[in-house]
C-alpha angles and dihedrals in degrees: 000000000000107000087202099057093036090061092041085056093039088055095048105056099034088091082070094075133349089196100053131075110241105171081104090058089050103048083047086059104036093048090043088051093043090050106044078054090053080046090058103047085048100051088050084039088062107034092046101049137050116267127191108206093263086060093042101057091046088054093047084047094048088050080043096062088045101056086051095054090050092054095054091055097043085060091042092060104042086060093057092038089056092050089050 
């Protein structure tokens, strides 16, 4: 997890509540924001290099897990959006 983008995060939505604990928003956007990066690099990854099946299939399960993780956050944060 990148320090520098979680504080940015952190700063920027602590205007939304001074009573409430908001790290977890944070961590939901930052690792969001750090895998859809990883996504990226794997997709070009993909589409600019040879790949034999085998290599294929780890690369679409790497994007895979990714995705995944995305998605957990993206539910994560929708549950503390809805309590702000």
């Amino acid at each position: 997890m990148s320090t520098t983008n979680f504080n940015k995060f952190f700063e920027k939505i602590s205007i939304l509540s001074e009573e409430k604990d908001l790290s977890a928003l944070a961590v939901d956007l930052n690792d969001i924001y750090e895998s859809n990066k990883k996504t990226e690099l794997f997709i070009k990854d993909l589409l600019n290099n040879p790949l034999n099946k085998e290599e294929l299939l780890d690369k679409l399960l790497e994007i895979e897990m990714e995705l995944d993780h995305i998605n957990w956050h993206y539910r994560s944060l929708k549950r503390e959006v809805k309590e702000l």
